[in-house]
DRENTORKOL-3810 file (N, C-alpha, C; in nm, 4 decimals):
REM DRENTORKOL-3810
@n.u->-6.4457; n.v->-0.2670; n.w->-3.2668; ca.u->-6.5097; ca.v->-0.3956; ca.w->-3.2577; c.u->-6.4485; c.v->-0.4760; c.w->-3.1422
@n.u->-6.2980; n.v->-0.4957; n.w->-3.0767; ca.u->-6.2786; ca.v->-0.5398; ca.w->-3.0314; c.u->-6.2940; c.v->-0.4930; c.w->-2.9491
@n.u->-6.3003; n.v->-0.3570; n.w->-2.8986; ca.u->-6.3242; ca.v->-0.2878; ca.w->-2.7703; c.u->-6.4763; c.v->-0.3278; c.w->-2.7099
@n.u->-6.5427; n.v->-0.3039; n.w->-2.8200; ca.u->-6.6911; ca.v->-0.3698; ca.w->-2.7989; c.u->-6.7330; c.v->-0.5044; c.w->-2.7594
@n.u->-6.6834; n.v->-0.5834; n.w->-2.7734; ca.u->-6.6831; ca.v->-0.7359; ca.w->-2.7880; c.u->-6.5887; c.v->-0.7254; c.w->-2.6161
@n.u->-6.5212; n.v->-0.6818; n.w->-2.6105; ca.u->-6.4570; ca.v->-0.6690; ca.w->-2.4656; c.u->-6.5333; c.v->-0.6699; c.w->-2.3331
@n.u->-6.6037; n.v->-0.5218; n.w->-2.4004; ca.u->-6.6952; ca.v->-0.4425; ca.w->-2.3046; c.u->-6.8258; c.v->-0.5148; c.w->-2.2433
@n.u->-6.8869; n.v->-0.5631; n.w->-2.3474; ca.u->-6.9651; ca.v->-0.6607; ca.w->-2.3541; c.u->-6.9769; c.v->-0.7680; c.w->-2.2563
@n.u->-6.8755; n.v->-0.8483; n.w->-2.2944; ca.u->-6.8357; ca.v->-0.9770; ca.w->-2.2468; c.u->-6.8016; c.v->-0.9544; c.w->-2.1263
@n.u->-6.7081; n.v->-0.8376; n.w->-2.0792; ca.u->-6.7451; ca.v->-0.7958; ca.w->-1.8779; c.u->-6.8305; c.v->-0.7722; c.w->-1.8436
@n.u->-6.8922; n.v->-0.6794; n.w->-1.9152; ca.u->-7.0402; ca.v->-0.6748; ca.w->-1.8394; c.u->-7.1215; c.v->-0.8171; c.w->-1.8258
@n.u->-7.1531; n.v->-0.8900; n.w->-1.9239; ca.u->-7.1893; ca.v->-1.0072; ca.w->-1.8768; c.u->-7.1538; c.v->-1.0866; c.w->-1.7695
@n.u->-7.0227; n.v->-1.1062; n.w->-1.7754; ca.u->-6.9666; ca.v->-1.1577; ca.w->-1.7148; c.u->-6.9865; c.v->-1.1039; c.w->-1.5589
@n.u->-6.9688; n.v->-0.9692; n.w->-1.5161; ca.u->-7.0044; ca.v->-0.9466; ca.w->-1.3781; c.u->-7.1562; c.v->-0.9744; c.w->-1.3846
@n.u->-7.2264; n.v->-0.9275; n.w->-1.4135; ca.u->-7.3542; ca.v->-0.9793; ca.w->-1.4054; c.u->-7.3706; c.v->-1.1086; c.w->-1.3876
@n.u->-7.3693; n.v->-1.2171; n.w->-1.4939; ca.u->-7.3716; ca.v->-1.3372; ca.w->-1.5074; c.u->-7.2819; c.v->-1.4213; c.w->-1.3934
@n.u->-7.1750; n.v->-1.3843; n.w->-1.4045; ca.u->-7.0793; ca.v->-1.5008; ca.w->-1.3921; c.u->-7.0532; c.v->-1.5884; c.w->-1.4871
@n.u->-7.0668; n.v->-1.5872; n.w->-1.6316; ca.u->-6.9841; ca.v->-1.6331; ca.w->-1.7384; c.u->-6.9811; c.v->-1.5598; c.w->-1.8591
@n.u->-6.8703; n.v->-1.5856; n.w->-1.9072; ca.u->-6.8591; ca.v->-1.5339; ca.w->-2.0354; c.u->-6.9768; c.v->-1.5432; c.w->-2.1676
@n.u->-6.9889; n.v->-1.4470; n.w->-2.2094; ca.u->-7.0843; ca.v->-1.4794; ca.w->-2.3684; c.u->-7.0490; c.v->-1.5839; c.w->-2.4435
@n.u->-6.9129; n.v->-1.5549; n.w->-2.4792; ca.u->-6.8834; ca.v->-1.6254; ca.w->-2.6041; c.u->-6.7736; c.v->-1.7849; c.w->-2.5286
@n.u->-6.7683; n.v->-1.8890; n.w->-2.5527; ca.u->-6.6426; ca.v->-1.9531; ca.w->-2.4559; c.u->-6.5356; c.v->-1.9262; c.w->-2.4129
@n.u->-6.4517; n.v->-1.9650; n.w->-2.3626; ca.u->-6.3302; ca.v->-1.9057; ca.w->-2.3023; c.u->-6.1915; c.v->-1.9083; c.w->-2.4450
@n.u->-6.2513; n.v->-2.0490; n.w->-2.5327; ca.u->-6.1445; ca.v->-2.0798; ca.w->-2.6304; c.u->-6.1811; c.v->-1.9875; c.w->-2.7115
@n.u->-6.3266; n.v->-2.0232; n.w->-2.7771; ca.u->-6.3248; ca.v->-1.9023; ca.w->-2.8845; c.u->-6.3256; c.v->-1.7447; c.w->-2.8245
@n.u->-6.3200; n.v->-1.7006; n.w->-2.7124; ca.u->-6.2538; ca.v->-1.5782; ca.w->-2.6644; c.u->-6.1189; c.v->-1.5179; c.w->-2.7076
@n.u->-6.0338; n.v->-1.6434; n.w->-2.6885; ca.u->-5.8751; ca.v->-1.6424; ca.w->-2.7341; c.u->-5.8607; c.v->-1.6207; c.w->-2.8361
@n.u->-5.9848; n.v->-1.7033; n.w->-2.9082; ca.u->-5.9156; ca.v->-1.7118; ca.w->-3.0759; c.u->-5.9792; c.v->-1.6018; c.w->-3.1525
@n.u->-6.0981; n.v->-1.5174; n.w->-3.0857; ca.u->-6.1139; ca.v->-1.3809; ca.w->-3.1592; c.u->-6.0256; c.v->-1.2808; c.w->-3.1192
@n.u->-5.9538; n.v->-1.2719; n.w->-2.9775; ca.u->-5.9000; ca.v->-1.1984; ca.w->-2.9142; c.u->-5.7265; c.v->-1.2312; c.w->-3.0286
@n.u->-5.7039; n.v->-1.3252; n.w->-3.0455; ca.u->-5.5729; ca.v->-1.3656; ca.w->-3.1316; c.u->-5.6257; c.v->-1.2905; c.w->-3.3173
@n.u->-5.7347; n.v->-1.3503; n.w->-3.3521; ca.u->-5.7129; ca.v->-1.2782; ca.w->-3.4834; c.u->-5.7740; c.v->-1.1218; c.w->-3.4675
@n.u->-5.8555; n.v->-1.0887; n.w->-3.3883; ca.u->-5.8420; ca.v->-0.9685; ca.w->-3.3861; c.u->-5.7380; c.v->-0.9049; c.w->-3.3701
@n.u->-5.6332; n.v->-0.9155; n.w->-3.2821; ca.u->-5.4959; ca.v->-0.8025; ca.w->-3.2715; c.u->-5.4413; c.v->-0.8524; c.w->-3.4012
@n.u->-5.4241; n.v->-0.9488; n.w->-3.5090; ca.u->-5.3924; ca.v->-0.9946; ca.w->-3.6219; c.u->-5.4006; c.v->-0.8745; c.w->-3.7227
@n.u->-5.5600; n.v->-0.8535; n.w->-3.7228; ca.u->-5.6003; ca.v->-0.6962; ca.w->-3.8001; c.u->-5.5828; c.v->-0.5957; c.w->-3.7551
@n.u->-5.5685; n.v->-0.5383; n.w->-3.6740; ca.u->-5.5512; ca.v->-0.4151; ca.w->-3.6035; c.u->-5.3627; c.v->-0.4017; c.w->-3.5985
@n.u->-5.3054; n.v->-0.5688; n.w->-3.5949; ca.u->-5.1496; ca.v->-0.5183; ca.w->-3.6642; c.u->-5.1384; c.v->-0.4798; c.w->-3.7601
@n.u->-5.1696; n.v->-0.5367; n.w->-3.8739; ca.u->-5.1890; ca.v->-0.5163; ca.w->-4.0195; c.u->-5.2738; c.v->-0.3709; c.w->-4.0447
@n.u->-5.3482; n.v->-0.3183; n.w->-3.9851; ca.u->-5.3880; ca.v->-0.2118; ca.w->-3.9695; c.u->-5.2566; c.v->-0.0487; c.w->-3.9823
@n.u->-5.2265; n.v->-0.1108; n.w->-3.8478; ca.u->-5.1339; ca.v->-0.0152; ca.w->-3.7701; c.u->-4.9781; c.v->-0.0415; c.w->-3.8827
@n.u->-4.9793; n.v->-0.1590; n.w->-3.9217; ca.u->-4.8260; ca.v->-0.1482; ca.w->-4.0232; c.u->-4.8575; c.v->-0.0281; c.w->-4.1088
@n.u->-4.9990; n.v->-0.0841; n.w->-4.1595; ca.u->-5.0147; ca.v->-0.0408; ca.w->-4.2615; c.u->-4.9834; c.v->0.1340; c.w->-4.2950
@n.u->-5.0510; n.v->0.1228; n.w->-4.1700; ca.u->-5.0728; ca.v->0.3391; ca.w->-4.1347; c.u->-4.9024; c.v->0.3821; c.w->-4.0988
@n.u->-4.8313; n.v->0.2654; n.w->-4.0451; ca.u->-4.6695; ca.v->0.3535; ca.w->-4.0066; c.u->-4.6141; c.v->0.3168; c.w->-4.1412
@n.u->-4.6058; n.v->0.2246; n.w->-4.2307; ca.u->-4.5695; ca.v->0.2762; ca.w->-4.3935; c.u->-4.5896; c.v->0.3312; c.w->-4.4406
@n.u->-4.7848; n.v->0.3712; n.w->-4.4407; ca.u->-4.7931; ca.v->0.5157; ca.w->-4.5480; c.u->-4.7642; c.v->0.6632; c.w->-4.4526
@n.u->-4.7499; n.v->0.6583; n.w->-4.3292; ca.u->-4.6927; ca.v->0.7751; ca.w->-4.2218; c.u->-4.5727; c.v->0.8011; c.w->-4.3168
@n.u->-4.5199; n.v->0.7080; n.w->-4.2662; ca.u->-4.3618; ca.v->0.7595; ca.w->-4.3115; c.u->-4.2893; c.v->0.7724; c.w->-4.4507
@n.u->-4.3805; n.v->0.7093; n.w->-4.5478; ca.u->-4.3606; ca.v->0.7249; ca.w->-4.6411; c.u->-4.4059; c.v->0.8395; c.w->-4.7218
@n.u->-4.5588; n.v->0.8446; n.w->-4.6638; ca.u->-4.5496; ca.v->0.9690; ca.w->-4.7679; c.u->-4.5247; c.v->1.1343; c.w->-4.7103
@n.u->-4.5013; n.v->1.1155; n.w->-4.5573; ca.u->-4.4342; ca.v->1.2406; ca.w->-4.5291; c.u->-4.2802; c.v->1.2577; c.w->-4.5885
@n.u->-4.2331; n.v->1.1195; n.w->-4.5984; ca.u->-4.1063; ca.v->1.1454; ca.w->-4.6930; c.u->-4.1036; c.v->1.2234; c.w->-4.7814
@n.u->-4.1718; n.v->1.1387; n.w->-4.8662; ca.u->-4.2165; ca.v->1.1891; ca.w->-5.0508; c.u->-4.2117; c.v->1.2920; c.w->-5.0348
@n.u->-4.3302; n.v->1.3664; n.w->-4.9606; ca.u->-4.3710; ca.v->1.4882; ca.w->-4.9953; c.u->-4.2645; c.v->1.5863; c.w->-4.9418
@n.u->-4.2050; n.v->1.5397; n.w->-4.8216; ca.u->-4.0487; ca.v->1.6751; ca.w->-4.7738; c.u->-4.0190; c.v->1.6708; c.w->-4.8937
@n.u->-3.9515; n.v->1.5582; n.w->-4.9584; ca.u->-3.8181; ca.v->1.5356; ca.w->-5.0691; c.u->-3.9183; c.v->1.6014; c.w->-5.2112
@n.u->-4.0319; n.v->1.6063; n.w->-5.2644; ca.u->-4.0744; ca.v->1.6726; ca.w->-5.3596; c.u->-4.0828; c.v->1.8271; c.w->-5.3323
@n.u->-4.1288; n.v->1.8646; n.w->-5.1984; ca.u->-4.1688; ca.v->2.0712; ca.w->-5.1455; c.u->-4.0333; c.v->2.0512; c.w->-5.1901
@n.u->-3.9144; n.v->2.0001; n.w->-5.1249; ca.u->-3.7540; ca.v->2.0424; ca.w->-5.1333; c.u->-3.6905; c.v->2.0501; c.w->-5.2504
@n.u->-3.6797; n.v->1.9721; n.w->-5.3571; ca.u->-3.6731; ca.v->1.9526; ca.w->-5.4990; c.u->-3.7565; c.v->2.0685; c.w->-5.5969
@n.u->-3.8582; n.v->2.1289; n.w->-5.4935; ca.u->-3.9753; ca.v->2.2272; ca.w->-5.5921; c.u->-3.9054; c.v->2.3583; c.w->-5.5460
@n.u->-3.8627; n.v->2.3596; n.w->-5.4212; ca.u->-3.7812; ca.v->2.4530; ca.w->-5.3502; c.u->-3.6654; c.v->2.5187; c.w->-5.4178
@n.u->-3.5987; n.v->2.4121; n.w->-5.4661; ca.u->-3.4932; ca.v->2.4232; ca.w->-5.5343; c.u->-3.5181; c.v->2.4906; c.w->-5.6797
@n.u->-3.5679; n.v->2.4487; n.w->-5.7482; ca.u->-3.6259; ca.v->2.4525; ca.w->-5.8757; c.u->-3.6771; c.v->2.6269; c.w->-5.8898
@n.u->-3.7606; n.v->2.6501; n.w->-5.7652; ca.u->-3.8343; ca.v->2.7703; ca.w->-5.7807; c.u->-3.6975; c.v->2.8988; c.w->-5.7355
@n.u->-3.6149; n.v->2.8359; n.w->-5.6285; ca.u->-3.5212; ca.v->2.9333; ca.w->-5.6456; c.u->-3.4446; c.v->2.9701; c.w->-5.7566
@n.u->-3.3711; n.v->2.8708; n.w->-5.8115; ca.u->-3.3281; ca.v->2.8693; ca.w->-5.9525; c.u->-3.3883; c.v->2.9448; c.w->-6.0434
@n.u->-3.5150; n.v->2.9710; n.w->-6.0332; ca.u->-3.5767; ca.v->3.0551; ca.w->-6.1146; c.u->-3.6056; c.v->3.2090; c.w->-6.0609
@n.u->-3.6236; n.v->3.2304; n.w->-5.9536; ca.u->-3.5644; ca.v->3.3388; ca.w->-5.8915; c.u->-3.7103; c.v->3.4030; c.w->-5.7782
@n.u->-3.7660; n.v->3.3041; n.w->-5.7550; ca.u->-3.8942; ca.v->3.2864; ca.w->-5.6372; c.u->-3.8730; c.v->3.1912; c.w->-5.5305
@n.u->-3.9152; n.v->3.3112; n.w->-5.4523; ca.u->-3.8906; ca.v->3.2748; ca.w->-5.3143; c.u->-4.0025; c.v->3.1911; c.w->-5.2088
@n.u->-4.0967; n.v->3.2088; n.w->-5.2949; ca.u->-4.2622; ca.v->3.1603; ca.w->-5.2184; c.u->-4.2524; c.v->3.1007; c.w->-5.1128
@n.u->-4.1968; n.v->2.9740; n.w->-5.1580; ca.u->-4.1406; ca.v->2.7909; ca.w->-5.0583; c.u->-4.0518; c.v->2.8868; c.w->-4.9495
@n.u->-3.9225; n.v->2.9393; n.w->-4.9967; ca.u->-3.8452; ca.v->2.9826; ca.w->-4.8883; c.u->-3.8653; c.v->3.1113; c.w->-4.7359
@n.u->-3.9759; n.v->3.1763; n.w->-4.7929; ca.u->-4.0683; ca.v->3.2870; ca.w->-4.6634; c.u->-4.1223; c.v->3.1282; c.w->-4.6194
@n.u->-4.1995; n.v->3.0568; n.w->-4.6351; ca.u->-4.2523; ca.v->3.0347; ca.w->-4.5405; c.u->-4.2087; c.v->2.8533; c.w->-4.4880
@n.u->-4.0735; n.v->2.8241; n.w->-4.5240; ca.u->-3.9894; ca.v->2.7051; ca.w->-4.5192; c.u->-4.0030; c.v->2.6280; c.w->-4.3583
@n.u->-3.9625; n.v->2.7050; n.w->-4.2790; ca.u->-3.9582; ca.v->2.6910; ca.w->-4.1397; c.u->-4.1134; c.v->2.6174; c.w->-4.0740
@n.u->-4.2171; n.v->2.6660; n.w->-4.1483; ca.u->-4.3784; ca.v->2.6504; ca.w->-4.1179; c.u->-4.3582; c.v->2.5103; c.w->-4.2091
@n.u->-4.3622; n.v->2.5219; n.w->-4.2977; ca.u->-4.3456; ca.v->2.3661; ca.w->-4.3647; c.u->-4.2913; c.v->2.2423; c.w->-4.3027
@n.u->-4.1669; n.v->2.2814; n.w->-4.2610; ca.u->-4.0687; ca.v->2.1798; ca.w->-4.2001; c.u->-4.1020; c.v->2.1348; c.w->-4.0395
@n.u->-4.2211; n.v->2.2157; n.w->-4.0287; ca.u->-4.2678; ca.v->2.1858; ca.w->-3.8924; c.u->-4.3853; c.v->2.1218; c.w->-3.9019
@n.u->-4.4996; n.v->2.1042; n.w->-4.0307; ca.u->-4.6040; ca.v->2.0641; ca.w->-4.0452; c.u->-4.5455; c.v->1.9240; c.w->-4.1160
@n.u->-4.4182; n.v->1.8583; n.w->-4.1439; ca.u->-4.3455; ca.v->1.7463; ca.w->-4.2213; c.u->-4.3448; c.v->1.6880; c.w->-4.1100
@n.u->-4.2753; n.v->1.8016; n.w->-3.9926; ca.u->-4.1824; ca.v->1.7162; ca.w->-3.8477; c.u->-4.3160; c.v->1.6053; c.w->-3.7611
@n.u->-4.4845; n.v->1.6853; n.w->-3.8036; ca.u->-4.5588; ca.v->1.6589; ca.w->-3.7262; c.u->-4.6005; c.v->1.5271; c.w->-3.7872
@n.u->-4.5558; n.v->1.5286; n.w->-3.8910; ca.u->-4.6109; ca.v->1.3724; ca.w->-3.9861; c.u->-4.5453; c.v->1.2829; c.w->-3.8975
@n.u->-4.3874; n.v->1.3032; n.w->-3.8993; ca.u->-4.3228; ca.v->1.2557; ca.w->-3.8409; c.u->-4.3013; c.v->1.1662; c.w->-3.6829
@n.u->-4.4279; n.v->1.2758; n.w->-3.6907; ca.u->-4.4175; ca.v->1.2167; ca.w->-3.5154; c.u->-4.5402; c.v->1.1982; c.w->-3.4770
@n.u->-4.6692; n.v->1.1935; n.w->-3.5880; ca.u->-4.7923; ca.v->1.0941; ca.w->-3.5996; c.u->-4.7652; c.v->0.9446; c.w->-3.6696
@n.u->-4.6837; n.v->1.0084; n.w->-3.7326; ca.u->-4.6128; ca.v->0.8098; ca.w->-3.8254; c.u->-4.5042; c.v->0.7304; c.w->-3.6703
@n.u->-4.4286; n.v->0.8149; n.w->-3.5977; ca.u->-4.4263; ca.v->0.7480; ca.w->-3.5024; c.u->-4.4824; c.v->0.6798; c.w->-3.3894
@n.u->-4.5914; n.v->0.7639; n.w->-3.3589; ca.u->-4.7076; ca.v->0.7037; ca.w->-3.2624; c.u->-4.7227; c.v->0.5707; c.w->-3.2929
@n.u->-4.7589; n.v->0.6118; n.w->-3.4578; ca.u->-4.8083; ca.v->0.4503; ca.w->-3.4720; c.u->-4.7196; c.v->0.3391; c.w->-3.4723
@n.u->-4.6498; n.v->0.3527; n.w->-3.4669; ca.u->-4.5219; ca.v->0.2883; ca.w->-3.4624; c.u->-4.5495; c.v->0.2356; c.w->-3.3167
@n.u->-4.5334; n.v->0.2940; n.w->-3.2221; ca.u->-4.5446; ca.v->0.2667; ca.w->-3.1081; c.u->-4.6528; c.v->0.1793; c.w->-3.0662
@n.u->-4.7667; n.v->0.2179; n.w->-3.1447; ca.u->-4.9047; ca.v->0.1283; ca.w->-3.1375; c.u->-4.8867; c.v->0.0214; c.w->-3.2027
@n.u->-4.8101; n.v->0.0050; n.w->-3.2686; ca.u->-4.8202; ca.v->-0.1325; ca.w->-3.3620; c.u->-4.7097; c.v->-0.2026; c.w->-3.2404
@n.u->-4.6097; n.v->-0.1532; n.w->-3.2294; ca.u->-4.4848; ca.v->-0.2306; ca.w->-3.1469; c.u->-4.5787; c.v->-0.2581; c.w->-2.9916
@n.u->-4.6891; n.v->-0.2321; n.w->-2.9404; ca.u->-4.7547; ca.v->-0.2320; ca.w->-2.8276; c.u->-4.8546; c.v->-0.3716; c.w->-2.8703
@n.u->-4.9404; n.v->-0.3157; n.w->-2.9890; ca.u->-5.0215; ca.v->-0.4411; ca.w->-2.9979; c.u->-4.9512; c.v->-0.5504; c.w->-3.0537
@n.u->-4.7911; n.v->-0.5516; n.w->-3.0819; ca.u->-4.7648; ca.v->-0.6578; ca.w->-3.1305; c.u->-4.7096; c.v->-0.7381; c.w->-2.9757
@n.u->-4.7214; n.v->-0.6916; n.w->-2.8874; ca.u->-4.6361; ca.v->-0.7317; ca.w->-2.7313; c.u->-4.8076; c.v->-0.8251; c.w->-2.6904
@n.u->-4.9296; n.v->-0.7243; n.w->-2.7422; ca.u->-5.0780; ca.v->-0.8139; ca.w->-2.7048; c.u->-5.0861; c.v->-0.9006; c.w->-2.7673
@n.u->-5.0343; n.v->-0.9005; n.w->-2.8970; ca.u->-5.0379; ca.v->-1.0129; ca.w->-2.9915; c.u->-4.9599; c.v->-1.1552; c.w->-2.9591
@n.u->-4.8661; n.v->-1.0893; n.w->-2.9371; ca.u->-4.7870; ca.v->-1.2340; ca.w->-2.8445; c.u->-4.8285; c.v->-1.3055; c.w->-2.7501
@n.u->-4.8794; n.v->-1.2325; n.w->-2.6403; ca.u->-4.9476; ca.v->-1.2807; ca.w->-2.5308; c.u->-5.0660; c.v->-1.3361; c.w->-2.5975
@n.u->-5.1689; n.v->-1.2931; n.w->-2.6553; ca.u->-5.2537; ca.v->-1.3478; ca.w->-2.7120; c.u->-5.2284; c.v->-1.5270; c.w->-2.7369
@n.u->-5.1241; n.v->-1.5016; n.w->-2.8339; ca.u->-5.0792; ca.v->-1.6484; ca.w->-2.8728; c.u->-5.0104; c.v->-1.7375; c.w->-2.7849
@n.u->-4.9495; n.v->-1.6911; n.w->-2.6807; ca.u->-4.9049; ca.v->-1.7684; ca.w->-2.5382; c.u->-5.0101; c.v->-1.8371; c.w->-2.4788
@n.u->-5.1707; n.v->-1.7480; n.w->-2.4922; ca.u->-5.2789; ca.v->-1.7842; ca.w->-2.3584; c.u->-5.2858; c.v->-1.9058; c.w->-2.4940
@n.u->-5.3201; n.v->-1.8334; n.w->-2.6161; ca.u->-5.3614; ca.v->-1.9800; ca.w->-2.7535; c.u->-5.2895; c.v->-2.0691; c.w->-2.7365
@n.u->-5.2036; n.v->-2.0948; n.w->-2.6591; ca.u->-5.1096; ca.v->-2.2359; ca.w->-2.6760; c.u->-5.1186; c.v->-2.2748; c.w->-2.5800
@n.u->-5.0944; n.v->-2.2300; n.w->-2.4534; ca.u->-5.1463; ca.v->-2.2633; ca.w->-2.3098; c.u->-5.2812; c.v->-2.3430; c.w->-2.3144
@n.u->-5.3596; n.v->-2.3275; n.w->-2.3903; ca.u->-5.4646; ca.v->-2.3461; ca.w->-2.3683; c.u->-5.5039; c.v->-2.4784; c.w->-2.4526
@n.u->-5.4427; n.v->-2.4892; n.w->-2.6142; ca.u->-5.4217; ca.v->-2.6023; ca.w->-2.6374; c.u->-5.3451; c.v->-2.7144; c.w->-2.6055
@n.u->-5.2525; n.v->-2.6749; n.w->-2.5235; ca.u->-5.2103; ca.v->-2.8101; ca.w->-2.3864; c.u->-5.2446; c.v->-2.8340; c.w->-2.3395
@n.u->-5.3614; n.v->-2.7976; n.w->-2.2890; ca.u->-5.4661; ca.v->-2.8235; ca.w->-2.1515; c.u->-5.5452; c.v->-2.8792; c.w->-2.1526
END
């Protein structure tokens, strides 16, 4: 949506020479939009990392359990597991990165919003 509303509004804009929507309420969709798309992106690097947790610390605990009993299933193919956990790992970080990125737009966002109510 916001990409759209972006896209939009340049194209008009080269065409036209003005914006669709005003310049203020530009800011202030452009401000609560990165609002949701933070809350978005938290949202996805808590359940990233959380439930690739869970689930290592439960296979590992089942791991245990099944050796104790004298099956090996979990342990042939351990190495393949711990690499399909590592990848959680480092899709729950992306987002991480995306959230710590749109929170740098988010700021700016609210700099032009204040700039603009001084003016």
């Amino acid at each position: 949506m916001h990409v759209s509303e972006k896209m939009a509004d340049t194209c008009y804009h080269v065409s036209a020479g003005k914006h669709l929507v005003g310049y203020g309420g530009l800011i202030y969709f452009n401000l609560f939009s990165d609002k949701v798309v933070l809350s978005l992106l938290a949202s996805g690097v808590g359940a990233g990392f959380g439930a690739t947790y869970d689930l290592k610390k439960n296979l590992d605990n089942l791991d245990d359990i099944l050796q104790k009993l004298g099956y090996k299933t979990i342990a042939d193919i351990r190495s393949e597991l711990d690499d399909f956990f590592n990848l959680g790992y480092v899709s729950a970080t992306l987002l991480l990165l995306g959230f710590l990125c749109f929170g740098v737009s988010s700021f700016i966002s609210s700099l032009a919003l204040s700039r603009r109510t001084q003016n």
